[in-house]
N, C-alpha and C positions, 0 to 999 in steps of 0.2 A: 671348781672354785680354786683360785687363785692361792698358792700357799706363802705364809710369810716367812719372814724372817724372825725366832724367838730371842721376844726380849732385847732388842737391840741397845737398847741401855746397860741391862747387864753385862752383854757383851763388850760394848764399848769400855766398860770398867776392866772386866776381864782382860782385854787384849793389852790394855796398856800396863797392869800388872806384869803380865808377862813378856811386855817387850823390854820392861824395863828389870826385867829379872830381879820382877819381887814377887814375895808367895802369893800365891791364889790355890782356890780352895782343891784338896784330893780331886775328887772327883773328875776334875775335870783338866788333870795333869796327864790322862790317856788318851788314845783314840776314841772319839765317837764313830754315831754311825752314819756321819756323812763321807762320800766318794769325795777325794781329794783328787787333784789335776793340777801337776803342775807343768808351767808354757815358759820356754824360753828357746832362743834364736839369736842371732845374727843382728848386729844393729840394723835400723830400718827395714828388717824385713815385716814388719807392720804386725809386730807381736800384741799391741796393745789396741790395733784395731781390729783383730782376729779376736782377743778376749770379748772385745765387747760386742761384736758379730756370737759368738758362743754364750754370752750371759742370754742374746735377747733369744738364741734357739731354745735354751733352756729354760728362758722364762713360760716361751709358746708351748712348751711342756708340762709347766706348772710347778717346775723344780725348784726352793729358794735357793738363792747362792749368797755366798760370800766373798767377795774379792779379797785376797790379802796381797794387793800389788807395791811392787818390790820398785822403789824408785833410786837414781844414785843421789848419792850425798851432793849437798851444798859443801862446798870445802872451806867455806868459811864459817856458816854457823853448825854444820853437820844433818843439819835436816834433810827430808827427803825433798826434791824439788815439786814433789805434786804432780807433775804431768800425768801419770794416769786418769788422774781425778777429774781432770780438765777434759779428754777424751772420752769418760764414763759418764758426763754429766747427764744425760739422758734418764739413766736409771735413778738420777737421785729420790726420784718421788714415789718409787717402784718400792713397795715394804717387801716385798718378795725380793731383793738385793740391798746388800752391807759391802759396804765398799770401805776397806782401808788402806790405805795408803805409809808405807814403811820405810823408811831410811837403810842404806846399806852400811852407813856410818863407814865407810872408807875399809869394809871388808874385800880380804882380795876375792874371794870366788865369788865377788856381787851379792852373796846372800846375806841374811840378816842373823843378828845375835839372838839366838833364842828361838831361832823359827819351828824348832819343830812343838817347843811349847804352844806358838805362838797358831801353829795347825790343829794342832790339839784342842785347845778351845776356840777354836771356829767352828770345827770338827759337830761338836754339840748343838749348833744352833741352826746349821742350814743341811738340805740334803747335797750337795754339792760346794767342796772349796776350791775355787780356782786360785792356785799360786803362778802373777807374774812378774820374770825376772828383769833387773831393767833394762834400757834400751842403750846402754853404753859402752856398746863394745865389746862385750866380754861374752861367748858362749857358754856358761856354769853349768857346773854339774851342784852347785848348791843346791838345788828346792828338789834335786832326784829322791834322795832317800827319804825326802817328805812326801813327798806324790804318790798316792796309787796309779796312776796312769801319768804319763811323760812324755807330754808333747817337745820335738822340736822344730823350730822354722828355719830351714837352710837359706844360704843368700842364693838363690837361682842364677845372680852375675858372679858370683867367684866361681873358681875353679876346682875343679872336684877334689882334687892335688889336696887342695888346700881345706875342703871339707874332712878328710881320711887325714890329715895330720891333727885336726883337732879333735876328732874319736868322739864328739856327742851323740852324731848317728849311732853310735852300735848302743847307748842309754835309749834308746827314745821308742817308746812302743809305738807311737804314731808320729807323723813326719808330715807334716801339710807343707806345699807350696802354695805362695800367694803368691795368685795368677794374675800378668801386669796386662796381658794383652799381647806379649810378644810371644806368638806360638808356638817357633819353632827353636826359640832357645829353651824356653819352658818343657816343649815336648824332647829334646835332645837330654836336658837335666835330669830329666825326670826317667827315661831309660838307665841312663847311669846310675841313679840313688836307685831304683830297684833292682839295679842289680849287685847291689850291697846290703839287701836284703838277707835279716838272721833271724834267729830262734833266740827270745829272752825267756827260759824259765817254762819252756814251754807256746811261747806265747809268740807268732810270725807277726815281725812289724810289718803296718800296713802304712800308705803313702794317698795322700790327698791332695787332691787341687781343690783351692777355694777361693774366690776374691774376696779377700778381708774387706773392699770398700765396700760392694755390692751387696755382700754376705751369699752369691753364689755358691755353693758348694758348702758353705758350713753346715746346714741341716747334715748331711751324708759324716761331715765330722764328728759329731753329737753321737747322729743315733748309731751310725755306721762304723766308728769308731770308738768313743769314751765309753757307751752304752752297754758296746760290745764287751770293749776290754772289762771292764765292770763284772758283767755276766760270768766271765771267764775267771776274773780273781773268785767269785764267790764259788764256781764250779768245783776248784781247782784248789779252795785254800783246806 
């Protein structure tokens, strides 16, 4: 049977409390016990269509989620621009997924004010939170120290030079490329990024091909990946 999302109304009180950094109750000012996951990449490397390829593997699982997707600011009213939302729309009628959509309010590492409050009570209502960052540019390490697992999407057309000067890869427990169809620049990247392969903590990143359109290869990211690392925090903590 299908699991939901609890109390989404609650929630939705909840989260706005705390985006807006006013009190909400103790309890729920800590970690729950849902797996946090946060994604973030390279503009258009199809961060937002890889989230939503990963909601539906996880929903095939029966896991609820909770998006807490991270959009950039409107620079004149400061609001989030929504696009996530627009591309998630599928799941709107899925109670087994809570989608919100966050303003970065003209933060420079793209992330949001208050996020880790703001994971913290998500945290409680589903078993899985996916944090994503937005699509503007910017490769942050903001939504890392809120993540238990950390994804990042390299851009497969730049140059590696220019991957190793931005230093996300050596954060990122898991590392997906989205696979465009071109096979031998994909498979030449894709040598190189494993061979900058480390140890975080104990824990070898691992490197995936998936098509964010198709959702090829996401199953393997799920269970092969987040599943994994998951398995291994609890092992290990």
């Amino acid at each position: 049977m299908s699991v939901n999302v609890a109390d989404p109304k609650r929630l939705t009180r909840l989260l706005s409390c705390a985006a807006d950094g006013r009190n909400f109750p103790p309890e729920f000012q800590s970690r729950g016990p849902a797996h946090v996951v946060g994604v973030t990449g390279a503009a258009a490397a199809g961060k937002s269509t890889l989230t939503n390829q990963i909601i539906k593997a996880l929903r095939s699982d029966n896991k609820s989620v909770v998006v807490l997707a991270i959009d950039p600011s409107d620079p004149e009213s400061g609001g989030a621009f929504l696009g996530d939302r627009i591309r998630m729309r599928a799941h709107y009628l899925d109670e087994g997924v809570f989608i919100r959509s966050l303003s970065s309010r003209g933060s420079k590492d793209s992330s949001v004010p208050h996020l880790l409050n703001l994971v913290n009570v998500a945290s409680h209502f589903a078993e899985i939170v996916l944090v994503e960052s937005p699509g503007a540019g910017q490769m942050d390490l903001g939504i890392k120290d809120a993540a238990d697992t950390f994804i990042f999407l390299p851009d497969i057309r730049a140059d590696i030079v220019n991957l190793m000067k931005s230093g996300i890869h050596e954060h990122a427990h898991i590392m997906v490329l989205n696979l465009r169809g071109k096979a031998d620049e994909e498979k030449r990247f894709s040598a190189m990024l494993n061979g900058l392969l480390r140890e975080i903590k104990g824990w070898t990143q691992l490197v995936f091909g998936a098509n964010a359109l198709t959702g090829e290869g996401v199953e393997a990211v799920v269970r092969d990946g987040i599943y994994k690392h998951r398995d291994f925090l609890f092992r290990t903590s």
